[in-house]
C-alpha positions as a Markdown table, in Angstrom:
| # | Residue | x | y | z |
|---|---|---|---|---|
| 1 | Unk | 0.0 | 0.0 | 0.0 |
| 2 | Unk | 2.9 | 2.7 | -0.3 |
| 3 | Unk | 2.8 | 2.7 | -4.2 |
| 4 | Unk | 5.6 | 0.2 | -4.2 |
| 5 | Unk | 5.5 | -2.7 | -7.0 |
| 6 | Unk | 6.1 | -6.5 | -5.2 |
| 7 | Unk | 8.3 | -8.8 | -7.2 |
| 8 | Unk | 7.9 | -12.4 | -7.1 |
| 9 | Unk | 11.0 | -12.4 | -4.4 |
| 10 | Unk | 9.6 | -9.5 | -2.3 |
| 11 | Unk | 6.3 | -12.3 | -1.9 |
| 12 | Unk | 8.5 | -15.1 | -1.2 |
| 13 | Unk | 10.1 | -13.6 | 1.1 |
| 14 | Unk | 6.8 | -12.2 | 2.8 |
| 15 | Unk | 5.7 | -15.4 | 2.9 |
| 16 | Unk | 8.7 | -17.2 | 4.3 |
| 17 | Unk | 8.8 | -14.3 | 7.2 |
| 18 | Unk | 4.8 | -15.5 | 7.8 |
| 19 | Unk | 5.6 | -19.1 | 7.9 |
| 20 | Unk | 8.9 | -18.7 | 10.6 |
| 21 | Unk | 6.5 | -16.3 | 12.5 |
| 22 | Unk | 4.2 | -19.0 | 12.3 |
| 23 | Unk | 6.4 | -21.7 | 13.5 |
| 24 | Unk | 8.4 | -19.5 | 16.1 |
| 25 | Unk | 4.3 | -19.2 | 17.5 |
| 26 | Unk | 3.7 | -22.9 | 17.1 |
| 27 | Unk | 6.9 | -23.9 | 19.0 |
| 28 | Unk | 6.0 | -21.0 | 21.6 |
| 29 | Unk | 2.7 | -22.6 | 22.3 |
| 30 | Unk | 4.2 | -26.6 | 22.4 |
| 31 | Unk | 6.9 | -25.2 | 24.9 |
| 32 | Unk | 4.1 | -23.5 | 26.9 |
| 33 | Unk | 2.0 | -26.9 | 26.8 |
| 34 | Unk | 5.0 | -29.3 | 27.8 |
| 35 | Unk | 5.3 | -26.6 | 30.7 |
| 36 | Unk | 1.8 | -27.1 | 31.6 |
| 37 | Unk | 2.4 | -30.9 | 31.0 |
| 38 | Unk | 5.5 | -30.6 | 33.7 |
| 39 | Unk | 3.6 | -28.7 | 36.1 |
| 40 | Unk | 0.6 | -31.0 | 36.1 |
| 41 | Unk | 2.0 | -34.7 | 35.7 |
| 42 | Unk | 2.9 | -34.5 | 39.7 |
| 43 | Unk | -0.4 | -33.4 | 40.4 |
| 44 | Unk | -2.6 | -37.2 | 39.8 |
| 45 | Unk | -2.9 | -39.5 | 42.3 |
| 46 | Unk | -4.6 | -43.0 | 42.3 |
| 47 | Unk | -4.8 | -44.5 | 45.7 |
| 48 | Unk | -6.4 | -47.8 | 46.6 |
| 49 | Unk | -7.3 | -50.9 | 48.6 |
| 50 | Unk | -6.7 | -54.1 | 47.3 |
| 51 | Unk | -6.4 | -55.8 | 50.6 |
| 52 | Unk | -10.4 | -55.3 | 51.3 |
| 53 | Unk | -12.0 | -53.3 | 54.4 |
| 54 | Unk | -14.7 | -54.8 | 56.2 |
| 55 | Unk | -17.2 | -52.2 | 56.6 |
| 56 | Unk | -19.7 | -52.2 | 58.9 |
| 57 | Unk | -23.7 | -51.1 | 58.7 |
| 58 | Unk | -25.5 | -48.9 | 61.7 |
| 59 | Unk | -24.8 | -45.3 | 59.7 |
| 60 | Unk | -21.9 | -44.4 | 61.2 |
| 61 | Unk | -19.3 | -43.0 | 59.0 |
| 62 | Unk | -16.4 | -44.6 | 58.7 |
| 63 | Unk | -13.0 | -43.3 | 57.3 |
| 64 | Unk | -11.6 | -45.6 | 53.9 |
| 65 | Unk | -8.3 | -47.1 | 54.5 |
| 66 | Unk | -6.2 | -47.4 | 51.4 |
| 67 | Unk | -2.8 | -49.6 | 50.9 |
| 68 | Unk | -1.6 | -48.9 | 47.6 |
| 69 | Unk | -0.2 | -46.1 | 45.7 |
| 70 | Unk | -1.2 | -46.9 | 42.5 |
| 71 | Unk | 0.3 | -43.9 | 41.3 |
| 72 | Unk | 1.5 | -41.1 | 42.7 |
| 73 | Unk | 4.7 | -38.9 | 41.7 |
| 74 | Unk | 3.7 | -36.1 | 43.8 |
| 75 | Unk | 3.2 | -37.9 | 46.9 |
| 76 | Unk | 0.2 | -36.2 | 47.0 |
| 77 | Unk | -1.5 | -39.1 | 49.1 |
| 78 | Unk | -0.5 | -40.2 | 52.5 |
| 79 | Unk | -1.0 | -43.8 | 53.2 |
| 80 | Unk | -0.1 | -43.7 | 56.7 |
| 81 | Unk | -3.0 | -41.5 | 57.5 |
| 82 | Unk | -5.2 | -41.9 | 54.3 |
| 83 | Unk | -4.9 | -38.2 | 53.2 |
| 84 | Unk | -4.6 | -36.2 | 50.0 |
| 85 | Unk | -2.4 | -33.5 | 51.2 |
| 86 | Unk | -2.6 | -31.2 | 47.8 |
| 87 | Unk | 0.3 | -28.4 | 47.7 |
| 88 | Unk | -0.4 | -26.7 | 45.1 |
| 89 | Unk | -3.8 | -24.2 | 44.5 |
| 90 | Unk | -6.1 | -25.2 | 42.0 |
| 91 | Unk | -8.9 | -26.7 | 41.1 |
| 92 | Unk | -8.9 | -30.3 | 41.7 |
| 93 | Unk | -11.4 | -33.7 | 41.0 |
| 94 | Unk | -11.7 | -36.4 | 43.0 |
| 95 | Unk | -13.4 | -39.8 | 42.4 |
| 96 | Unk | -13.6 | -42.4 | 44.5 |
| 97 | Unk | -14.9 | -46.2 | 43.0 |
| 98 | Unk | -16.1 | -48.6 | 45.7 |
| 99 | Unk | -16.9 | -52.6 | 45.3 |
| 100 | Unk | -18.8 | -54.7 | 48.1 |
| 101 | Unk | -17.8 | -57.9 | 46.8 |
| 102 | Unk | -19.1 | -59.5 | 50.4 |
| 103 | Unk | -21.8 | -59.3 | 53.0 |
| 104 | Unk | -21.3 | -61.2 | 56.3 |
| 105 | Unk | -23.4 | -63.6 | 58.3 |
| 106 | Unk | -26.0 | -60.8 | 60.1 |
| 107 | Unk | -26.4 | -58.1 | 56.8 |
| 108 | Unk | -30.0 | -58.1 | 55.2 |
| 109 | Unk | -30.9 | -58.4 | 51.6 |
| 110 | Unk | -30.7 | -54.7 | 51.3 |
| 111 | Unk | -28.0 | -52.0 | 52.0 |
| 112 | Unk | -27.8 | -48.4 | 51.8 |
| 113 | Unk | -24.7 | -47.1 | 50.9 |
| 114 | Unk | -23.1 | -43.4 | 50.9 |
| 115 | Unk | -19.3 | -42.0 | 50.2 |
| 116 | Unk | -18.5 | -38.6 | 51.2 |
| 117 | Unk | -15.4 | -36.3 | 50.6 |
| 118 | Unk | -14.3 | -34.6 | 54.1 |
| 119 | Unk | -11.9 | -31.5 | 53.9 |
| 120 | Unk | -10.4 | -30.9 | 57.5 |
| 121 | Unk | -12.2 | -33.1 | 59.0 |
| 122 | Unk | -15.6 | -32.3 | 57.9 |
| 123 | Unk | -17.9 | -33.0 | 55.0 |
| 124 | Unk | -17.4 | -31.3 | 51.9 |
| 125 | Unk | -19.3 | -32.9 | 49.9 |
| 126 | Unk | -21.8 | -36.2 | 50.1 |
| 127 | Unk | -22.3 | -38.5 | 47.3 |
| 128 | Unk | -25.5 | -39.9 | 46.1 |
| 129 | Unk | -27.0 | -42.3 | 48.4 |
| 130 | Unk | -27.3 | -45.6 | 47.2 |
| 131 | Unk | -30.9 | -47.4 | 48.5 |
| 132 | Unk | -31.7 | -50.1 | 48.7 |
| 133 | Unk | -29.3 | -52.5 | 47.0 |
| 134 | Unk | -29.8 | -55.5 | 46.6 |
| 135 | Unk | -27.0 | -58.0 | 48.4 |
| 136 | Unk | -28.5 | -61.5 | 47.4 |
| 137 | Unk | -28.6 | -63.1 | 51.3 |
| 138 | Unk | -26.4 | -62.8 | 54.3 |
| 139 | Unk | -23.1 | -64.2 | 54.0 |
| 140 | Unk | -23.3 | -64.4 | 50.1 |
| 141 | Unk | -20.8 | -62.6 | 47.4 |
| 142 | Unk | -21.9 | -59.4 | 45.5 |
| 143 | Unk | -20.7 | -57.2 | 43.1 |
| 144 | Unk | -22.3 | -53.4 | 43.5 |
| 145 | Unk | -20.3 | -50.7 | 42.7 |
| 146 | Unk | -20.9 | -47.1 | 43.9 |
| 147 | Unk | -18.9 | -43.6 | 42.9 |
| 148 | Unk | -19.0 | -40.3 | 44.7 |
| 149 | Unk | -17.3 | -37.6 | 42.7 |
| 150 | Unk | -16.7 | -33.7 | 43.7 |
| 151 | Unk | -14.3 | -30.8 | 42.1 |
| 152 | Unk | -12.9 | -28.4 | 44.8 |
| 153 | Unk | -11.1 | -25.4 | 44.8 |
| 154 | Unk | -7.8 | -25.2 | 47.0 |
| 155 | Unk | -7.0 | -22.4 | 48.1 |
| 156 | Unk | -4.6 | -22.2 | 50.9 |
| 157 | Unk | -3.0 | -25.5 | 49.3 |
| 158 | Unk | -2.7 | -26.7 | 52.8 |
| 159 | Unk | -6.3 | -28.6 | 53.1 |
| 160 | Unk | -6.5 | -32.1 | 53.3 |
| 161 | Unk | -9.0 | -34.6 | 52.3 |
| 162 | Unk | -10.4 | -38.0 | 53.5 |
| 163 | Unk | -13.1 | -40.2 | 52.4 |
| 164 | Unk | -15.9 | -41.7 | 54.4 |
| 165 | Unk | -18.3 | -44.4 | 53.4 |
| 166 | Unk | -21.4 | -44.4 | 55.5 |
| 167 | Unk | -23.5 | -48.0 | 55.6 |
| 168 | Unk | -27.2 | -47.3 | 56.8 |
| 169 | Unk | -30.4 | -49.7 | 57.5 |
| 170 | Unk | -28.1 | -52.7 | 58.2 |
| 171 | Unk | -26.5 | -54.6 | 61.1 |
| 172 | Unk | -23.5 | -56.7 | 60.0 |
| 173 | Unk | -19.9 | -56.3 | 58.1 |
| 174 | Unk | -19.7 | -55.5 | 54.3 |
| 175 | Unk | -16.3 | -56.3 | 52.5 |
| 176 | Unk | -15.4 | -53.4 | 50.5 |
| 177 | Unk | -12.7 | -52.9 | 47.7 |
| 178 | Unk | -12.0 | -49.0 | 46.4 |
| 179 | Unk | -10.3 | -46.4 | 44.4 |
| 180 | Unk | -9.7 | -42.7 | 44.4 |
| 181 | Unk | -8.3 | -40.7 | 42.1 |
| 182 | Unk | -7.1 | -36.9 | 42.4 |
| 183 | Unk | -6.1 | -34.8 | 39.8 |
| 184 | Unk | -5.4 | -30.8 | 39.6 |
| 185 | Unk | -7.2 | -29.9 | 36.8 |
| 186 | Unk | -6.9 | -26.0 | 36.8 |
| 187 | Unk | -6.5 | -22.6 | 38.3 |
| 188 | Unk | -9.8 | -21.9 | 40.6 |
């Protein structure tokens, strides 16, 4: 637009100017997203018990044990007193995945189930409750799965979180496998 006539070189050279702009951005953006990659790969955890807690029924909460890091590079999770200890601010999900694979001799046919995310030491956040399910006969094998899921903000990054399962409606022990995974997922 100044009245100046582009050769053929003048373009190719425009263009070759766009195109390294282009991939100067492009590696500027990749370099920003392995940062991002960096900064986030220590904040996961998967905790869980393979070992099996026996559970028992009467509505009092009771706090899961876990005995496996499944994975965690952060040690984020603290098996000694079944805590995610986040450090870093954020916004962060966690699931937990439970299995009663057994009732004992005194459960009835039916159980009410609930999981709820404490943070220090109280509830933050209950799960659906699970009525009513079906467990087949006292002392007999069953497979019910339940989740609880809930996305908190940390703020202070000192907070730390526990989960509780709470058994309603029935007297007797219920034999429960689980999982929870954490993972930062953002800036609140």
């Amino acid at each position: 637009t100044t009245g100046k006539t582009m050769s053929y070189t003048d373009l190719t050279s425009e263009y070759a100017y766009q195109d390294l702009v282009f991939w100067k951005n492009l590696d500027a953006h990749a370099e920003n997203n392995a940062l991002v990659y960096q900064d986030l790969k220590n904040d996961i955890f998967i905790v869980s018990n393979v070992a099996g807690q026996s559970l028992t029924g009467g509505g009092t909460p009771e706090k899961l044990l876990f005995d496996t890091a499944d994975y965690d590079p952060g040690s984020i999770f603290n098996l000694t007193t079944d805590r995610a200890l986040p450090t870093k601010i954020g916004r962060w999900i966690f699931t937990t995945v439970m299995f009663f694979s057994t009732a004992a001799v005194g459960a009835t046919t039916n159980l009410d189930a609930l999981l709820a995310l404490y943070k220090g030491g109280t509830v933050f956040k209950e799960g659906v409750s699970y009525t009513g399910l079906e467990l087949g006969g006292a002392a007999s094998a069953f497979g019910i799965g339940i989740t609880q899921q809930a996305v908190v903000d940390v703020i202070l990054g000192t907070e730390y979180f526990e989960i509780y399962a709470t058994l309603t409606n029935n007297a007797g022990a219920y034999t429960a496998y689980y999982l929870l995974h954490g993972a930062r997922v953002g800036r609140s």
